[in-house]
N, C-alpha and C positions, 0 to 999 in steps of 0.2 A: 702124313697127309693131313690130317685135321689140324696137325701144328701149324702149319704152313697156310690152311685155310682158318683160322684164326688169325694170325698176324694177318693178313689181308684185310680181314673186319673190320680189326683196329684202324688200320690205316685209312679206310675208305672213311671210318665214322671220326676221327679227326680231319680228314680235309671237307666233310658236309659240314661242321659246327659255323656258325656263324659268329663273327667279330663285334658279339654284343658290346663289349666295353669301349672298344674302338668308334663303334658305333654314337653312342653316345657320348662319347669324348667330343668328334666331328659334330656332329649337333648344336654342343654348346661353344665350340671357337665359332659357328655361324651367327648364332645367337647376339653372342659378344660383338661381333664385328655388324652384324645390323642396328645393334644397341648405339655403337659411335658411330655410325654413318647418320643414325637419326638424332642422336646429337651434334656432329657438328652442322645437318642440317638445321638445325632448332636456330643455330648461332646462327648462321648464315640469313637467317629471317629474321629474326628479331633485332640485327645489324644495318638491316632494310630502314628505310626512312618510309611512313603513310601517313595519312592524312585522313584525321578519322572523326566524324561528328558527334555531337552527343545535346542531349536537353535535360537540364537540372530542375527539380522542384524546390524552391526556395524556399527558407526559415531563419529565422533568427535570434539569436541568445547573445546572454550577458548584455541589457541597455543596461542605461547610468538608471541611478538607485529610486527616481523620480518619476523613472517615464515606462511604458507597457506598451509593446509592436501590438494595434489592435486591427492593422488589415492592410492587406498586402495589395498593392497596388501592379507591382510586377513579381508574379511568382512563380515565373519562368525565366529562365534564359539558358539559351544554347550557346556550343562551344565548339568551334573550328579548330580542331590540333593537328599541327605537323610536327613530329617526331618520331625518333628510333623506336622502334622496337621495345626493345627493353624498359622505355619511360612510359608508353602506351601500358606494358603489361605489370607496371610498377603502380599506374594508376591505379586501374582495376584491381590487383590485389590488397592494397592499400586503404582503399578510397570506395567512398559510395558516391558510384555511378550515375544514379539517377535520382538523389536526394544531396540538396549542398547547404550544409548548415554554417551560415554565415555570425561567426562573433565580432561581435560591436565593437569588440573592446581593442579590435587591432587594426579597423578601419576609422577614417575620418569620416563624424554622421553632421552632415549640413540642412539644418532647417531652412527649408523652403515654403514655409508659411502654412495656415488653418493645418494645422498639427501634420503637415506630410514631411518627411524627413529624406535624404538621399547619400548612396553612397558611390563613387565611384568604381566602374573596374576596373578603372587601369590600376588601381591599387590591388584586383582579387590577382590580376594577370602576371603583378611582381612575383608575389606569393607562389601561385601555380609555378613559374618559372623556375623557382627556387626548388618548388618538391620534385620537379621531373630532369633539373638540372639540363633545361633547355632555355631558349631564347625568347624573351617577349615577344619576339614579331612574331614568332611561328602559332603564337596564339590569340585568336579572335574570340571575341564574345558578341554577341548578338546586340549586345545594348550596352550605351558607354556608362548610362546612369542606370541605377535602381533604387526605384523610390516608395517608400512604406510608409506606413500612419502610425504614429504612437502619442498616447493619450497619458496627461497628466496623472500621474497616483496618488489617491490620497491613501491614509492610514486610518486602522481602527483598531483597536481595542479589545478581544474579545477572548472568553472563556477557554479552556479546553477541558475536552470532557471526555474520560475514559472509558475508552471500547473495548471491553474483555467478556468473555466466557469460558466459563472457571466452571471443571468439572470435582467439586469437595468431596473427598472423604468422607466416608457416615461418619456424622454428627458436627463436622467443623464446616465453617461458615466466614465470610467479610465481618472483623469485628466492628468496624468503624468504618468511615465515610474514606475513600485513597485520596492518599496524599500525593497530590500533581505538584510536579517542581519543573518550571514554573506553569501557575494554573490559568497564568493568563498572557498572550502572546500578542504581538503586532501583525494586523495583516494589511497588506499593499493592494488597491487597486482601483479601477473605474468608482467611482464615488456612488452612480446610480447600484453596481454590484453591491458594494460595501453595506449599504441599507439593506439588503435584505438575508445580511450574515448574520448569527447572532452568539455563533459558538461556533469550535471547530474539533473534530473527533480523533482521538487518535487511532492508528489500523488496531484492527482486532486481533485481542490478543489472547490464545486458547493454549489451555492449562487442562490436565487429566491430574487426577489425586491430588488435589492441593488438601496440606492441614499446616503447615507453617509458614512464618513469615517470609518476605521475599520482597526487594527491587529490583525493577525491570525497566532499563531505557529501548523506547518504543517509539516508533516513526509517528508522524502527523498527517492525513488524507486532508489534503487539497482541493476543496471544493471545486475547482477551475482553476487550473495548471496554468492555461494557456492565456489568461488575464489574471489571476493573483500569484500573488507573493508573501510570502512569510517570513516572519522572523526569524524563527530559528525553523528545525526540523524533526527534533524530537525533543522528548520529555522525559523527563523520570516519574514512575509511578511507583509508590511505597503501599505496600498490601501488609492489612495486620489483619492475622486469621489465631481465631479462639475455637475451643471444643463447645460448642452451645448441647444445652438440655431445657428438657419441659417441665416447668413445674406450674404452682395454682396458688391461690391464692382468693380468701372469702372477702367479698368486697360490699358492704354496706348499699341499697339501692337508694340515692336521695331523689326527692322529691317534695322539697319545699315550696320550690317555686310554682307549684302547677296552679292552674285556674281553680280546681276542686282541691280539698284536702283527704287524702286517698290513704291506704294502705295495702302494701304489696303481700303475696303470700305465693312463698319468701319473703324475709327483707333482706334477707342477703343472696347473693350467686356464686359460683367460681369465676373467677377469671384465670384462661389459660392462658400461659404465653412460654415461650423461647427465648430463655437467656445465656449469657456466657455464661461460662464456670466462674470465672475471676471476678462477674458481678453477683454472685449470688444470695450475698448475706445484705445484697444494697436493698432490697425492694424490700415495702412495707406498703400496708393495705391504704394508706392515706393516700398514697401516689397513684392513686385509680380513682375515678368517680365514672360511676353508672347512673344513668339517667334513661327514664323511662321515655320515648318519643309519642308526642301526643299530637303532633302537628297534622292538620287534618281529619283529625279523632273526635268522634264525638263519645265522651268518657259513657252517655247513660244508655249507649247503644251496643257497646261491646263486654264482653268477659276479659280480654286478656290485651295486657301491654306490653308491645316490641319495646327492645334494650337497646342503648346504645353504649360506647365506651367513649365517653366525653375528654379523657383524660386518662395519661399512661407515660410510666418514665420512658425517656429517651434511649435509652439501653434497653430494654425489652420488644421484643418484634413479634410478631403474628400473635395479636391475642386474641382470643376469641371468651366469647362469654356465653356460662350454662348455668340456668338454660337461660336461651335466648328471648322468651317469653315469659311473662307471672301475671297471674291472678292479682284481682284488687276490689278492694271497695270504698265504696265514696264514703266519707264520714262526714255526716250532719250536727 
């Protein structure tokens, strides 16, 4: 009896189970089969011929080597297109839509007098015709001409000067003045601009732990993009870096020249300063002159004379002089 009401069990609990895999199987042939029904719908539409408007914001690149677009007379134009599908959406993925950058250098640009310049579209229209692999007529433009101003460029001359921040290593430092290759460039543009250029910078250029040497070709900022021009585009900058230390130096206080004949107390100071390592054995005490500052002094009214450091070799940086003050007296 229980044998018998077992196999019963069995049987009833295999015909409840459900046709999970089967299940899912049917699921994915629907899937599939909705997936090419909306594909060959896609085709089916984009096989379709419309006719679809659009408005362009004009610009323009590449003039001849002399002349700079300085204002745009028409800086719109609209666009009437009929075609397929597929060239419509060939556009759009291709193409900016609602910005048309027009190069110079592939249309015909006719002077029409007080610097206005013009171009045709029946020339933009071959073009377009060409990238959608449609028919000139099926495309209108709003305006047959489009006409822009460009102004004569002169040229100038001017510096470039290096933009960097250089984070050194303790104790190293710029040995010497960078070397710009080349330091000095041509720039293009409205003549009134030009006057009030007088140098031009290159992008800034940052550095963590610098101590040796190093060249780096580095871009050129553009004062005004959209009326100058440059000659080239970057630079080379040559950086020579030394280990600098501080040392001193006793330096005689002169005072020949002064209106009284004085004497200091001290006659001599330290002078401190920061030099390379490689110049160290150069410096000597003659290559410094201290001089007391008396300009606007009245010598019988005061005790103490401010210093100045009148003179210091060219390889030494931040000198400082102690003390910065001394005693004196007039001698009669």
């Amino acid at each position: 009896m229980d044998s018998n009401l077992t196999t019963y069990n069995t049987r009833n609990k295999q015909k409840d189970r459900k046709p999970i895999f089967r299940f899912k199987s049917d699921r994915l042939v629907f899937l599939i089969c909705i997936l090419i029904a909306a594909v060959f719908w896609l085709l089916i539409k984009l096989s379709a011929v419309y006719t679809v408007d659009n408005s362009f914001q004009l610009s323009y690149t590449n003039e001849s080597s002399d002349l700079r677009v300085t204002k745009l007379v028409d800086s719109t134009l609209d666009l009437n297109l009929t075609a397929r599908g597929f060239s419509i959406l060939k556009m759009n993925l291709f193409n900016d839509m609602k910005n048309l950058d027009i190069n110079l250098d592939n249309y015909t640009v006719e002077p029409k007098g007080n610097s206005v310049y013009a171009i045709y579209t029946q020339e933009l229209r071959k073009r377009l015709a060409r990238i959608i692999g449609g028919s000139e007529k099926n495309i209108q433009f709003s305006k047959a001409v489009l006409t822009f101003e460009m102004e004569k460029l002169s040229e100038k001359l001017i510096k470039v000067v290096p933009n960097y921040s250089f984070q050194f290593t303790s104790q190293y430092d710029i040995y010497n003045n960078v070397i710009c290759t080349p330091d000095y460039i041509k720039i293009y543009g409205p003549q009134s601009m030009l006057d009030t250029i007088n140098d031009v910078y290159t992008n800034n250029l940052i550095r963590d732990n610098v101590m040796s040497d190093f060249v780096v070709t580095v871009g050129l900022e553009n004062p005004n993009p959209d009326l100058l021009r440059i000659s080239v585009t970057e630079v080379s900058l040559d950086f020579k870096v030394e280990k600098f230390t501080e040392s001193e130096i006793m330096v005689a206080i002169a005072h020949d020249n002064l209106k009284y004949k004085i004497k200091t107390f001290p006659s001599k100071v330290k002078v401190f300063y920061q030099i390379a390592q490689i110049d160290f054995n150069k410096v000597h005490s003659n290559q410094f002159s201290v001089l007391p500052i008396t300009n606007n002094l009245d010598l019988k009214e005061i005790n103490k004379l401010p210093l100045k450091l009148s003179k210091q070799p060219n390889f030494v940086r931040n000198a400082r002089i102690v003390p910065s003050t001394v005693e004196f007296l007039i001698i009669k």
